[in-house]
Predicted model as a PDB file, atoms N, CA, C, CB and O in Angstrom, pLDDT in the B-factor column:
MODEL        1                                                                  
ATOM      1  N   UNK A   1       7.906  12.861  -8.627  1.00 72.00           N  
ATOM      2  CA  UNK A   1       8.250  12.223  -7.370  1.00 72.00           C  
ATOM      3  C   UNK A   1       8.452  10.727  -7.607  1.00 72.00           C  
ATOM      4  CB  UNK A   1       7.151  12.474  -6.303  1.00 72.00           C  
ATOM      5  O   UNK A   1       7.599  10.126  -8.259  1.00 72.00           O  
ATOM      6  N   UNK A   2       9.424  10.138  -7.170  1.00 89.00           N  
ATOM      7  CA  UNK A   2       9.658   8.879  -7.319  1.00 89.00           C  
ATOM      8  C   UNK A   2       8.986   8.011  -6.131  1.00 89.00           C  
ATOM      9  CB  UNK A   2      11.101   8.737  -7.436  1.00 89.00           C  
ATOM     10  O   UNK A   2       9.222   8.080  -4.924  1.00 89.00           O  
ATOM     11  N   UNK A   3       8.316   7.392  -6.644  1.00 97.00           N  
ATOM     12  CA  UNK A   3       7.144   6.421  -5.600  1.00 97.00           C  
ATOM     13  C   UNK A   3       8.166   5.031  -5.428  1.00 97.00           C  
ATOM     14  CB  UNK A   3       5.178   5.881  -6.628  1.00 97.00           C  
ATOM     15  O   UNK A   3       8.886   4.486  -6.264  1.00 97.00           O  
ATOM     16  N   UNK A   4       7.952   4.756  -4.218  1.00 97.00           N  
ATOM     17  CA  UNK A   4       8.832   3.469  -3.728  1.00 97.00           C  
ATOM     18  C   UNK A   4       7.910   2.035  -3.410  1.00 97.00           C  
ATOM     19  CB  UNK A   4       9.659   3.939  -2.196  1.00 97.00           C  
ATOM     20  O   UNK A   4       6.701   2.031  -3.178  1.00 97.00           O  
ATOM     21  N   UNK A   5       8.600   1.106  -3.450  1.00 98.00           N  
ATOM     22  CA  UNK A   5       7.492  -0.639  -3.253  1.00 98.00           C  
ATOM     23  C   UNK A   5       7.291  -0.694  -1.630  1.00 98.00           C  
ATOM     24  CB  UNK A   5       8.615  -2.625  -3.851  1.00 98.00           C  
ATOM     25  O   UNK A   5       8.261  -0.669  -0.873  1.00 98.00           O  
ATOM     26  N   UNK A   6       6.179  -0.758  -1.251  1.00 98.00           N  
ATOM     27  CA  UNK A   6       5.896  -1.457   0.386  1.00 98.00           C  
ATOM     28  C   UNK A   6       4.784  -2.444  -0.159  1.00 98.00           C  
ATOM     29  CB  UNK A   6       5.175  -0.170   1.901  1.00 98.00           C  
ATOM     30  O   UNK A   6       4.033  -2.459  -1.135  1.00 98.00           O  
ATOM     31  N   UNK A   7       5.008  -3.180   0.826  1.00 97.00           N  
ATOM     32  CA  UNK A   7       3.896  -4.265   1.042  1.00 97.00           C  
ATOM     33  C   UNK A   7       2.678  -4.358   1.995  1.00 97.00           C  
ATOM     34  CB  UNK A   7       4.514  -5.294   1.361  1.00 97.00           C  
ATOM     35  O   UNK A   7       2.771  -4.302   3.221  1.00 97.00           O  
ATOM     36  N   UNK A   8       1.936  -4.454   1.547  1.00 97.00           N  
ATOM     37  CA  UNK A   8       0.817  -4.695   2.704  1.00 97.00           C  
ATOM     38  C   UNK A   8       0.042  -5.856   2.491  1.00 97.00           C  
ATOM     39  CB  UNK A   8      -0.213  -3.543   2.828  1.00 97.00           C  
ATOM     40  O   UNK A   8      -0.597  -6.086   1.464  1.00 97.00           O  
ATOM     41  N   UNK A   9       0.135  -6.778   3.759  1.00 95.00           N  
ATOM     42  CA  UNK A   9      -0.478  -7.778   3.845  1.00 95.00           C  
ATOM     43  C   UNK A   9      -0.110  -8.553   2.357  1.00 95.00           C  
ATOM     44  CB  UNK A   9      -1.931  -7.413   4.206  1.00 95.00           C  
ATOM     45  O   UNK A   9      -1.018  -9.192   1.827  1.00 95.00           O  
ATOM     46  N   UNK A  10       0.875  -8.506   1.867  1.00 94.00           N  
ATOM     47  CA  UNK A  10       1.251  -9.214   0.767  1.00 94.00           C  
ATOM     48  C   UNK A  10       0.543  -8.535  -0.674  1.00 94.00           C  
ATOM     49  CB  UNK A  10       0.817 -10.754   1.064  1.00 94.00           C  
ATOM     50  O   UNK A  10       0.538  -9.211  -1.703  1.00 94.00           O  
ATOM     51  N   UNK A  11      -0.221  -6.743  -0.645  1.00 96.00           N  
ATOM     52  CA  UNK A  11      -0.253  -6.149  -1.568  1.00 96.00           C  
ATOM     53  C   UNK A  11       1.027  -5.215  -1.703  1.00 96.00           C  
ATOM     54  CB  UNK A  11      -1.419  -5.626  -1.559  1.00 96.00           C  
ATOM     55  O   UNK A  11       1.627  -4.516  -0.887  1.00 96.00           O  
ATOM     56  N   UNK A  12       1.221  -5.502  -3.163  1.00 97.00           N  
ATOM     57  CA  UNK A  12       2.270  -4.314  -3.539  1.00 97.00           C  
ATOM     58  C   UNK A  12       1.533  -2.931  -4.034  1.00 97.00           C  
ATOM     59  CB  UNK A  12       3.304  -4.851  -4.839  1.00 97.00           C  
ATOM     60  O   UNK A  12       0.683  -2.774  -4.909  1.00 97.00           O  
ATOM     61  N   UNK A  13       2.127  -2.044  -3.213  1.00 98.00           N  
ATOM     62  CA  UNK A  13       1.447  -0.492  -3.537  1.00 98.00           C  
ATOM     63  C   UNK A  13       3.207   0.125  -3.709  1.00 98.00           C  
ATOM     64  CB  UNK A  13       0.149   0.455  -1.792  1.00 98.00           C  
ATOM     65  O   UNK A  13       4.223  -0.280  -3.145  1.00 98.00           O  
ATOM     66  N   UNK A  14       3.038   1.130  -4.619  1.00 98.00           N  
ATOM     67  CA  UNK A  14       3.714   2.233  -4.661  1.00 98.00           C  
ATOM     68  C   UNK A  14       3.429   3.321  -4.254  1.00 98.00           C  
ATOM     69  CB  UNK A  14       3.964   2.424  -5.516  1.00 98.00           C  
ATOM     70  O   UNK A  14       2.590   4.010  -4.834  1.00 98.00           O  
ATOM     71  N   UNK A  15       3.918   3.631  -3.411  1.00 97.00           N  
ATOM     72  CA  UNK A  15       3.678   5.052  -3.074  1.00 97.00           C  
ATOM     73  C   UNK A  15       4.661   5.844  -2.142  1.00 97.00           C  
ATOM     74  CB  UNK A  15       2.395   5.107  -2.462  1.00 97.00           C  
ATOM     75  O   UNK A  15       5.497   5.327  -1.401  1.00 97.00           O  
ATOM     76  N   UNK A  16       4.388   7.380  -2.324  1.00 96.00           N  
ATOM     77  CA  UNK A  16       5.652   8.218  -1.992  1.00 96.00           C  
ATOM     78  C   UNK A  16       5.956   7.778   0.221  1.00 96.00           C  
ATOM     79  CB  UNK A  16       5.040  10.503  -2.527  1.00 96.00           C  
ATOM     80  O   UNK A  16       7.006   7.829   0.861  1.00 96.00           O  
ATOM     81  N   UNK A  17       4.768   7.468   0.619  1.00 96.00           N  
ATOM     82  CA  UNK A  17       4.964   7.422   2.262  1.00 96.00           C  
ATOM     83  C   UNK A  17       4.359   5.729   2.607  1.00 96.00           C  
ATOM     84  CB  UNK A  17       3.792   8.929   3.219  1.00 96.00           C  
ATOM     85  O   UNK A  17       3.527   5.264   1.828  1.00 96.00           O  
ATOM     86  N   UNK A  18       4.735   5.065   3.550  1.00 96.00           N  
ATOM     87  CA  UNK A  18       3.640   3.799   3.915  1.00 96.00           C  
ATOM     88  C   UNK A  18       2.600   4.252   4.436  1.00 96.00           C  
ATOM     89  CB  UNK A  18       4.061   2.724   4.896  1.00 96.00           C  
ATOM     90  O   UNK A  18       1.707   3.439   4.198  1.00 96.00           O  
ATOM     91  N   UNK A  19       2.051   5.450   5.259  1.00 95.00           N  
ATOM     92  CA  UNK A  19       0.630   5.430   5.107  1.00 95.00           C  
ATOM     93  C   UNK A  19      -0.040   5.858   3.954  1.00 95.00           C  
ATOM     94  CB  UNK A  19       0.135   6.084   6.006  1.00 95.00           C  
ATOM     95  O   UNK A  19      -1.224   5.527   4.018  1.00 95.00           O  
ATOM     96  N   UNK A  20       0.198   6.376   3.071  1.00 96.00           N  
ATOM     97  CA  UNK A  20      -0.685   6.795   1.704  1.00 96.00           C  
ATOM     98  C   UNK A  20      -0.784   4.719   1.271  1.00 96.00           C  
ATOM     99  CB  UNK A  20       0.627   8.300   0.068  1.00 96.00           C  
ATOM    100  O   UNK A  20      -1.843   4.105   1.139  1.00 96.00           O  
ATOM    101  N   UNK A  21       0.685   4.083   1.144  1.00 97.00           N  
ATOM    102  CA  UNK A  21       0.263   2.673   0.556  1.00 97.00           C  
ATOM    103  C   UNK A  21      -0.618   1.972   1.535  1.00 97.00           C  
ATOM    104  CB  UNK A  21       1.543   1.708   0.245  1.00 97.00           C  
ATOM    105  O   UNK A  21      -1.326   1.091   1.049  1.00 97.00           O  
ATOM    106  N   UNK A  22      -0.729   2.211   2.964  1.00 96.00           N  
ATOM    107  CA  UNK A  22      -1.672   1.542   3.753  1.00 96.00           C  
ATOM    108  C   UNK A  22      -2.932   1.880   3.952  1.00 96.00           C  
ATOM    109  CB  UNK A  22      -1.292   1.449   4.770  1.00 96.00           C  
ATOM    110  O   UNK A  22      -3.700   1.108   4.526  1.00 96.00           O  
ATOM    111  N   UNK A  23      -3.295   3.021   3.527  1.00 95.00           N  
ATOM    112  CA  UNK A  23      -4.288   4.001   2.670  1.00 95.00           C  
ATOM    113  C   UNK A  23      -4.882   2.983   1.998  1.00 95.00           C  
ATOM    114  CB  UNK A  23      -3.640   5.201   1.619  1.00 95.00           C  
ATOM    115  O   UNK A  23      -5.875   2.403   2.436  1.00 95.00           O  
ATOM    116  N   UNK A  24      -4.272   2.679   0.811  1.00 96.00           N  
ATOM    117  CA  UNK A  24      -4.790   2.401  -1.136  1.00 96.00           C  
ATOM    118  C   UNK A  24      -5.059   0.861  -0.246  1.00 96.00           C  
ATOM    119  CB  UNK A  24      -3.046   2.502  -3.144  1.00 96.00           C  
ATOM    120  O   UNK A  24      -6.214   0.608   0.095  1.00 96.00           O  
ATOM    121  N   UNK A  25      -4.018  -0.049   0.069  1.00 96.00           N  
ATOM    122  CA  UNK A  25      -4.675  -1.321   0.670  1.00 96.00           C  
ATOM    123  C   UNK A  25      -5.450  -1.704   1.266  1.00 96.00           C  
ATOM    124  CB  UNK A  25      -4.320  -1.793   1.119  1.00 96.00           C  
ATOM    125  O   UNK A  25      -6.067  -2.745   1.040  1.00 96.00           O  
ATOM    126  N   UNK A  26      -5.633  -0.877   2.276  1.00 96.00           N  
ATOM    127  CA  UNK A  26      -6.261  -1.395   3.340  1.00 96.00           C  
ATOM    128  C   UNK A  26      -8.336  -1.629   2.776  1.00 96.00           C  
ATOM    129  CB  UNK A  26      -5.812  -0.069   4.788  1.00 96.00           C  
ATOM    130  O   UNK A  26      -9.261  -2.076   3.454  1.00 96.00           O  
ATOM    131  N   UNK A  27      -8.337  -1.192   1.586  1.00 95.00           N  
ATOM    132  CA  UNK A  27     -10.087  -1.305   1.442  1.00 95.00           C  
ATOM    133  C   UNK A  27      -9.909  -2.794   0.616  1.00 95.00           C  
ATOM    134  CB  UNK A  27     -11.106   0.295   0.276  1.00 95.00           C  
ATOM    135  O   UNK A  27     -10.888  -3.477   0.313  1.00 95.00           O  
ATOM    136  N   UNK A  28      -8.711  -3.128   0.347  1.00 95.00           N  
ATOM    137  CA  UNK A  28      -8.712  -4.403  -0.450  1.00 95.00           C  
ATOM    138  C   UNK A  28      -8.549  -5.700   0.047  1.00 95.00           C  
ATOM    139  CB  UNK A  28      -7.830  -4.351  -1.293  1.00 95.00           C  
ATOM    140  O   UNK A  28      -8.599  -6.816  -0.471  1.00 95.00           O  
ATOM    141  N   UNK A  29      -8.261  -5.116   1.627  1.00 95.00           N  
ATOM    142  CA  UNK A  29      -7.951  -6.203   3.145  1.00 95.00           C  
ATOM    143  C   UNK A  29      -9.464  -6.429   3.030  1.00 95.00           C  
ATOM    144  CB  UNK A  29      -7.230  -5.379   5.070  1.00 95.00           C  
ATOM    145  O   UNK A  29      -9.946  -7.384   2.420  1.00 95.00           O  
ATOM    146  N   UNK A  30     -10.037  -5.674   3.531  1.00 95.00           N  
ATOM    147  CA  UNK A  30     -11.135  -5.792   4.252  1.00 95.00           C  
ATOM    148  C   UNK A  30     -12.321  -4.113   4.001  1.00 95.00           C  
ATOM    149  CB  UNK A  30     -10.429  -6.107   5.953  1.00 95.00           C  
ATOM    150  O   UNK A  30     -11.890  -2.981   3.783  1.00 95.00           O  
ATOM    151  N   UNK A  31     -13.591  -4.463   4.114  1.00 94.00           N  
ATOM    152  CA  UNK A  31     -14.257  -3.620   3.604  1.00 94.00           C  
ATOM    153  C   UNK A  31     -13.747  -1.953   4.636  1.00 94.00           C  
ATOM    154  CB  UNK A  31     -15.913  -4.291   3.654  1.00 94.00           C  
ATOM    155  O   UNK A  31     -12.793  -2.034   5.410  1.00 94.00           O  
ATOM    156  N   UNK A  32     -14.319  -0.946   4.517  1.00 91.00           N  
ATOM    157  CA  UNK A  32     -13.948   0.188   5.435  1.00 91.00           C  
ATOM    158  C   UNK A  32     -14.826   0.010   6.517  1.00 91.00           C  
ATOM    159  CB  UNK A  32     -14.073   1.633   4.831  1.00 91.00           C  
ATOM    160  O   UNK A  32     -14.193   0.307   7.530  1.00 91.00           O  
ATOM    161  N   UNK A  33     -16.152  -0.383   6.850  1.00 93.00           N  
ATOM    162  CA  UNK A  33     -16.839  -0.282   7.886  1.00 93.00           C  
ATOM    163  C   UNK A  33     -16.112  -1.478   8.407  1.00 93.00           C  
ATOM    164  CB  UNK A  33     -18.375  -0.226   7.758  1.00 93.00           C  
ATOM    165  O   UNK A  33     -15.623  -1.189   9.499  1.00 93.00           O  
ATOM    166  N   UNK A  34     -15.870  -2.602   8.086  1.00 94.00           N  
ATOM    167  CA  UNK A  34     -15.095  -3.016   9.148  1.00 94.00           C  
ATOM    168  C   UNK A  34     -13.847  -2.262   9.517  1.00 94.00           C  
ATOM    169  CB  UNK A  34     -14.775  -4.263   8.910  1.00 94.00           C  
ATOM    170  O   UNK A  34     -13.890  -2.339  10.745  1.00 94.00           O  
ATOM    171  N   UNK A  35     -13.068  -1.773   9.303  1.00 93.00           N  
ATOM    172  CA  UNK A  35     -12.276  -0.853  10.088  1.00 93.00           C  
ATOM    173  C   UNK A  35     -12.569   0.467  10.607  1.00 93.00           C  
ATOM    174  CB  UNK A  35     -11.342  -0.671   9.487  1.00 93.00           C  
ATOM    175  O   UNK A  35     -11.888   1.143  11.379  1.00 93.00           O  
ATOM    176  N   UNK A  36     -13.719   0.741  10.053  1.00 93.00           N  
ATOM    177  CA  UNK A  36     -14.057   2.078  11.513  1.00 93.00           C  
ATOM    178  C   UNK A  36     -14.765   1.091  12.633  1.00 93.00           C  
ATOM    179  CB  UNK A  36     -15.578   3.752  10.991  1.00 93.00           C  
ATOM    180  O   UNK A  36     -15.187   1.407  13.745  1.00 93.00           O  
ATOM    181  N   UNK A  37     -14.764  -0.173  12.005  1.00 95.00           N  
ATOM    182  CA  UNK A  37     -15.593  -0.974  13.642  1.00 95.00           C  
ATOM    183  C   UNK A  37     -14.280  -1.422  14.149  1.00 95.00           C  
ATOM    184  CB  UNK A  37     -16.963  -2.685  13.467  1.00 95.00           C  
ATOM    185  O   UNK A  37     -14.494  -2.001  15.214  1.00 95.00           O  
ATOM    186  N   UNK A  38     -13.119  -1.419  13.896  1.00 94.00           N  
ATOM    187  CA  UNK A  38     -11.973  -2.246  14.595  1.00 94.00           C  
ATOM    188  C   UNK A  38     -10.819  -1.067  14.420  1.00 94.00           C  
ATOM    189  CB  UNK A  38     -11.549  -3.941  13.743  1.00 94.00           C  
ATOM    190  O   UNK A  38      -9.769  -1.494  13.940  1.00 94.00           O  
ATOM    191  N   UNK A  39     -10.842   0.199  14.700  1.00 91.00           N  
ATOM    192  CA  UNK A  39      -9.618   0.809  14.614  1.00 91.00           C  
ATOM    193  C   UNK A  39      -8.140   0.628  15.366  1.00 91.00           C  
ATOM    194  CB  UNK A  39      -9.981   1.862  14.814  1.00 91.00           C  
ATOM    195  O   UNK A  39      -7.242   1.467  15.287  1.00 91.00           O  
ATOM    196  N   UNK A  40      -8.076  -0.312  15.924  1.00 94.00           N  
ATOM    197  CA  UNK A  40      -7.007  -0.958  16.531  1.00 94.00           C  
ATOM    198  C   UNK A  40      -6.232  -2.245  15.341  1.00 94.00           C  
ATOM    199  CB  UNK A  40      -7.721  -1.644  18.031  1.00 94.00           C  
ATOM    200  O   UNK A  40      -5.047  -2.576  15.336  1.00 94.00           O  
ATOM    201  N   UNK A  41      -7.470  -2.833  14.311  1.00 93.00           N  
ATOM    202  CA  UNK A  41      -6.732  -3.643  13.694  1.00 93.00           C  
ATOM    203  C   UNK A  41      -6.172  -2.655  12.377  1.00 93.00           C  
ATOM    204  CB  UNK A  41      -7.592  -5.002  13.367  1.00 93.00           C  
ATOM    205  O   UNK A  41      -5.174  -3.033  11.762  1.00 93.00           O  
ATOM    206  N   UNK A  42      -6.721  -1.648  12.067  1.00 91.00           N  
ATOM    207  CA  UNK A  42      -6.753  -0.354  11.641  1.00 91.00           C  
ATOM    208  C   UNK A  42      -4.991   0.003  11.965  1.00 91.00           C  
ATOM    209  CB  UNK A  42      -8.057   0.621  12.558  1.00 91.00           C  
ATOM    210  O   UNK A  42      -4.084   0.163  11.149  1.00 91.00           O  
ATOM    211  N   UNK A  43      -4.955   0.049  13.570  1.00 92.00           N  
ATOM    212  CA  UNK A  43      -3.811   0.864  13.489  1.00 92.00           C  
ATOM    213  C   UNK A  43      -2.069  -0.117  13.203  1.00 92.00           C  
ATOM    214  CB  UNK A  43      -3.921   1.750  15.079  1.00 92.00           C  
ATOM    215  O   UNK A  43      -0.978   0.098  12.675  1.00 92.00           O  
ATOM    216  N   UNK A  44      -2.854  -1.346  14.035  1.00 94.00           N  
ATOM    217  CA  UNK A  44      -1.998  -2.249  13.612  1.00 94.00           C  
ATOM    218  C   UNK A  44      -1.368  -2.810  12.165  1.00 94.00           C  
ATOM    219  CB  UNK A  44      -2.476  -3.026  14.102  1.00 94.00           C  
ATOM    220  O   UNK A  44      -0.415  -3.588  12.197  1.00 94.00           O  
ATOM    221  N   UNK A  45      -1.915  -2.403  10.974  1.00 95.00           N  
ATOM    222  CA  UNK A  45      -1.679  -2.422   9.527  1.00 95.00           C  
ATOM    223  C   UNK A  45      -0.389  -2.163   9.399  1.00 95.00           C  
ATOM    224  CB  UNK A  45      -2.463  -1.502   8.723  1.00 95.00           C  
ATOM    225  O   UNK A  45       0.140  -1.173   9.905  1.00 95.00           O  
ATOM    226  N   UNK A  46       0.109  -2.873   8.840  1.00 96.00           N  
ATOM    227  CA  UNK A  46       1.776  -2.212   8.807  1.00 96.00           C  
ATOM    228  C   UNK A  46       2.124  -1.922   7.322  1.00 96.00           C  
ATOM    229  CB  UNK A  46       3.102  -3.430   9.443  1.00 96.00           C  
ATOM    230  O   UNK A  46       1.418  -2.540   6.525  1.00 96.00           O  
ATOM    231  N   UNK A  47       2.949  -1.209   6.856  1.00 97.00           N  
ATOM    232  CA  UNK A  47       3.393  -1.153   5.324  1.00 97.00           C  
ATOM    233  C   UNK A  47       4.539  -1.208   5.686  1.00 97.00           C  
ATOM    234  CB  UNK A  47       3.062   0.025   4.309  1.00 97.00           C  
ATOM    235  O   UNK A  47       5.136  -0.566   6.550  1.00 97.00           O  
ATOM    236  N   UNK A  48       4.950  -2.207   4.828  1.00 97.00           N  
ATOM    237  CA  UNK A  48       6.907  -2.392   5.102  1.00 97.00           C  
ATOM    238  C   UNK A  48       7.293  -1.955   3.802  1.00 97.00           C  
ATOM    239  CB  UNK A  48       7.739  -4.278   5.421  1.00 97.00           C  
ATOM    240  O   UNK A  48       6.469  -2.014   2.890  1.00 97.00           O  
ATOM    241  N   UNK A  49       8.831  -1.377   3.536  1.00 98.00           N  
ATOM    242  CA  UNK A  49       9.456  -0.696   2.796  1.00 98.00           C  
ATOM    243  C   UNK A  49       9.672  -2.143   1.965  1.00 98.00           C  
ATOM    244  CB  UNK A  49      10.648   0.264   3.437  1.00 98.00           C  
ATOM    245  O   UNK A  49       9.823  -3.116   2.704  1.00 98.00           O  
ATOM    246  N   UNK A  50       9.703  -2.389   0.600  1.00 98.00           N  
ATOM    247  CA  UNK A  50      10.184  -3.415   0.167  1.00 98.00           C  
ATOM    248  C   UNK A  50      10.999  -2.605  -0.781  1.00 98.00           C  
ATOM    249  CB  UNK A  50       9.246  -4.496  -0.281  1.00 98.00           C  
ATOM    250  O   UNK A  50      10.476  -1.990  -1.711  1.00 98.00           O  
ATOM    251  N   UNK A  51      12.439  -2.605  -0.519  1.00 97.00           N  
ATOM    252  CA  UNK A  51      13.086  -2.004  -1.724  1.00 97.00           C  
ATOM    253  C   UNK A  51      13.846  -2.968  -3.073  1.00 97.00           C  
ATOM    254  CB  UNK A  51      14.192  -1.116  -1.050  1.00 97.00           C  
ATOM    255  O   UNK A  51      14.559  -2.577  -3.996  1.00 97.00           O  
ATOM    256  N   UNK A  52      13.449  -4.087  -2.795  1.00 97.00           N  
ATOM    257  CA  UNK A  52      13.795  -5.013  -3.826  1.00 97.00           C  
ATOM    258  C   UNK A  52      12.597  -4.798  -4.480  1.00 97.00           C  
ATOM    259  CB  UNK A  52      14.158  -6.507  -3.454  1.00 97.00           C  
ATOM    260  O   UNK A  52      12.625  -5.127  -5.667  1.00 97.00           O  
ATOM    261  N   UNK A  53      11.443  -4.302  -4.031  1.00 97.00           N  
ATOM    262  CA  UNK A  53      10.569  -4.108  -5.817  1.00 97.00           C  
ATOM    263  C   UNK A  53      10.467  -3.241  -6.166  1.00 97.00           C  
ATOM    264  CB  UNK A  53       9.265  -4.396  -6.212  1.00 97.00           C  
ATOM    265  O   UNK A  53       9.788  -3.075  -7.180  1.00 97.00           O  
ATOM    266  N   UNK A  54      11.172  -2.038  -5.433  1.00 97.00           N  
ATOM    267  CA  UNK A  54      11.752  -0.789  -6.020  1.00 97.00           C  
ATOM    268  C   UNK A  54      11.780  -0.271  -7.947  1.00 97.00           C  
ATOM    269  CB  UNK A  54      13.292  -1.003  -5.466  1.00 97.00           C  
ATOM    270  O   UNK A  54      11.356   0.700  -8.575  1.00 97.00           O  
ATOM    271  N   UNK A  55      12.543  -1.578  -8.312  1.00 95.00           N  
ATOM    272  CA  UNK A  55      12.874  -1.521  -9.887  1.00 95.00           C  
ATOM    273  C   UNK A  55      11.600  -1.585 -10.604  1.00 95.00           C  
ATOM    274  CB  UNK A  55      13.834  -2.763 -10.424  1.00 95.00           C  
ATOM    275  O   UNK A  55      11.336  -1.101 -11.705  1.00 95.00           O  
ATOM    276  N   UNK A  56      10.684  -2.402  -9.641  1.00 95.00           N  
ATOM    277  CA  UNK A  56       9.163  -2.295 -10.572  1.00 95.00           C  
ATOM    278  C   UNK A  56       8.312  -0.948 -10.662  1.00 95.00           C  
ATOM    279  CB  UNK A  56       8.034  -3.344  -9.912  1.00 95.00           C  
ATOM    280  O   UNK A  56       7.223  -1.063 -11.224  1.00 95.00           O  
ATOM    281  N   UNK A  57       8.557  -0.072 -10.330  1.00 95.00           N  
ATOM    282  CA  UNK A  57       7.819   0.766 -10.373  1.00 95.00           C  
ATOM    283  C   UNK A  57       7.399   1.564 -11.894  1.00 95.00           C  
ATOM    284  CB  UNK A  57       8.351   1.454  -9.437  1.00 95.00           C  
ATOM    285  O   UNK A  57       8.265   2.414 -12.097  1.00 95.00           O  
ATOM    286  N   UNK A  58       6.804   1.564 -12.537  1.00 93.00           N  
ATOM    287  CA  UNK A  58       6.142   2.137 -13.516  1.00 93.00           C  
ATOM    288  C   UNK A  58       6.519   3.675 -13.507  1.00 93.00           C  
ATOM    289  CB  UNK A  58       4.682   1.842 -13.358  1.00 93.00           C  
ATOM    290  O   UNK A  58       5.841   4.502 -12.897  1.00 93.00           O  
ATOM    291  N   UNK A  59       7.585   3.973 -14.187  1.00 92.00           N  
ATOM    292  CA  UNK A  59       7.972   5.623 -14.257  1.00 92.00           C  
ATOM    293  C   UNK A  59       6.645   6.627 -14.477  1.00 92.00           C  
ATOM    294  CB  UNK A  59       9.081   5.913 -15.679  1.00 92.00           C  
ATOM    295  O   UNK A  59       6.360   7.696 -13.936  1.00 92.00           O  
ATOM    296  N   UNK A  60       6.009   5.899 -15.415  1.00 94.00           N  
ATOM    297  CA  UNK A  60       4.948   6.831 -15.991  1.00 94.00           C  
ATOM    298  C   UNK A  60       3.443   7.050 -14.803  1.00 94.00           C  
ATOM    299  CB  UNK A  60       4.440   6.001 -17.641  1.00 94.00           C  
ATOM    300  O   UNK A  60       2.448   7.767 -14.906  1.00 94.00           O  
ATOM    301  N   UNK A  61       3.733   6.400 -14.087  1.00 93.00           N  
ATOM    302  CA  UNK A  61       2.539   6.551 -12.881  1.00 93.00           C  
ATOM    303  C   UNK A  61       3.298   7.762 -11.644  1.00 93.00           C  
ATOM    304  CB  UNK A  61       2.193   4.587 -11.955  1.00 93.00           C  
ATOM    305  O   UNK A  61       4.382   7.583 -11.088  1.00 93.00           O  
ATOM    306  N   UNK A  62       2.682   8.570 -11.511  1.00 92.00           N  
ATOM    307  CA  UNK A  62       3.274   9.545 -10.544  1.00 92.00           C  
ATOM    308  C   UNK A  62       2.226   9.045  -9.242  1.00 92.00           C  
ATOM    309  CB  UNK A  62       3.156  11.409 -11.121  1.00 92.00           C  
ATOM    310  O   UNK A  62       2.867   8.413  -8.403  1.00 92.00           O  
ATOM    311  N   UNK A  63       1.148   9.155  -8.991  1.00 95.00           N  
ATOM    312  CA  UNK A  63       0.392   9.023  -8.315  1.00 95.00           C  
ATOM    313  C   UNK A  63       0.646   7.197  -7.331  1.00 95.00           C  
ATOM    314  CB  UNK A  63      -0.817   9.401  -9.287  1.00 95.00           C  
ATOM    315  O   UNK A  63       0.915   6.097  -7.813  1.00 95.00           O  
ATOM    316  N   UNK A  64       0.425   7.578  -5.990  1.00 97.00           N  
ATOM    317  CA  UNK A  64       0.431   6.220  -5.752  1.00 97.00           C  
ATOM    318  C   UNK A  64      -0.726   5.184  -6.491  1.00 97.00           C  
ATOM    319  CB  UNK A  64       0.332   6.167  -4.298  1.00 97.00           C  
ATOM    320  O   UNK A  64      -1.779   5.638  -6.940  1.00 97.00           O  
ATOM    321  N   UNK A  65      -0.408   3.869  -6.545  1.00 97.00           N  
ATOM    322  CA  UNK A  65      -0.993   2.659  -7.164  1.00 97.00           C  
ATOM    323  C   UNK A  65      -0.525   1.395  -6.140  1.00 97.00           C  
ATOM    324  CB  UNK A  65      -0.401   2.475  -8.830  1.00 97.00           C  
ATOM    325  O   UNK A  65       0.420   1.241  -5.366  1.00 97.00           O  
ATOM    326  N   UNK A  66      -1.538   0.678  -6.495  1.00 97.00           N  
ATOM    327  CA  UNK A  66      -1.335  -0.750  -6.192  1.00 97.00           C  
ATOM    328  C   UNK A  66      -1.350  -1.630  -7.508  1.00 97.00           C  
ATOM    329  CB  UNK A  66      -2.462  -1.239  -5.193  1.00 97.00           C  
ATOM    330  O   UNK A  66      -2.119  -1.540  -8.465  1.00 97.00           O  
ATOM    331  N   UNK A  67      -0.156  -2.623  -7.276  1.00 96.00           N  
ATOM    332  CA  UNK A  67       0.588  -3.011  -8.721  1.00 96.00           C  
ATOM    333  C   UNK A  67      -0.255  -4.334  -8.415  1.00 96.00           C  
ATOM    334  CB  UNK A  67       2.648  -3.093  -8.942  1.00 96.00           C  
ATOM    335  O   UNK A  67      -0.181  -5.109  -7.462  1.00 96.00           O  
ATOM    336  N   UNK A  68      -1.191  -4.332  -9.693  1.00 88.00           N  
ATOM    337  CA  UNK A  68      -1.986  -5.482  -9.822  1.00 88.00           C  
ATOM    338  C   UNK A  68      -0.987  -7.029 -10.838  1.00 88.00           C  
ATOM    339  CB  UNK A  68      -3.544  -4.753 -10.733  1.00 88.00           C  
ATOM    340  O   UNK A  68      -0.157  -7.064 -11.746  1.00 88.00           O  
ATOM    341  N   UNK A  69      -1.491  -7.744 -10.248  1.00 79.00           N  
ATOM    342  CA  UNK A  69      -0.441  -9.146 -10.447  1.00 79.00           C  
ATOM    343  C   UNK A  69      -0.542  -9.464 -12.176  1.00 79.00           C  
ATOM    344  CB  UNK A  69      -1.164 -10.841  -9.349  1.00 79.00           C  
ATOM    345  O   UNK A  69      -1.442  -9.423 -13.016  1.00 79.00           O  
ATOM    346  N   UNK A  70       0.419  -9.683 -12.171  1.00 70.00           N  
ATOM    347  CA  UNK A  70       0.823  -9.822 -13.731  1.00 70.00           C  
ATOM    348  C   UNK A  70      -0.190 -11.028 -14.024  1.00 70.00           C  
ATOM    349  CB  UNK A  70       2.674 -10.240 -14.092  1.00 70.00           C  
ATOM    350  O   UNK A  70      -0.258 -11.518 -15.151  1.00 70.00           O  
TER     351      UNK A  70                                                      
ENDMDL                                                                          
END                                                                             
């Protein structure tokens, strides 16, 4: 499966849907008990499609990831 670039909150995740990448980010925003205490800032999380970092994606990773900074 070819995994695609979204952003969250200025993390790059790959992954096949934006909620699986808003998934992998969101514990790196902020701890999880704060978001079962705020599920509104929870829902508000956005993952945007970034297809200009498309080309970065690591063929050999099938699984979603978050692309740690060079």
């Amino acid at each position: 499966m070819r995994l695609r670039a979204y952003t969250v909150n200025g993390i790059v995740v790959f992954a096949g849907r934006g909620t699986e990448a808003k998934s992998l980010a969101a514990p790196r925003i902020r701890p999880v008990e704060e978001w079962r205490e705020d599920v509104g800032a929870w829902v508000a999380l956005r993952a945007e499609r970034a297809p200009e970092l498309d080309h970065q994606w690591d063929e050999s990773r099938t699984s979603p990831y978050i692309q740690e900074p060079a």
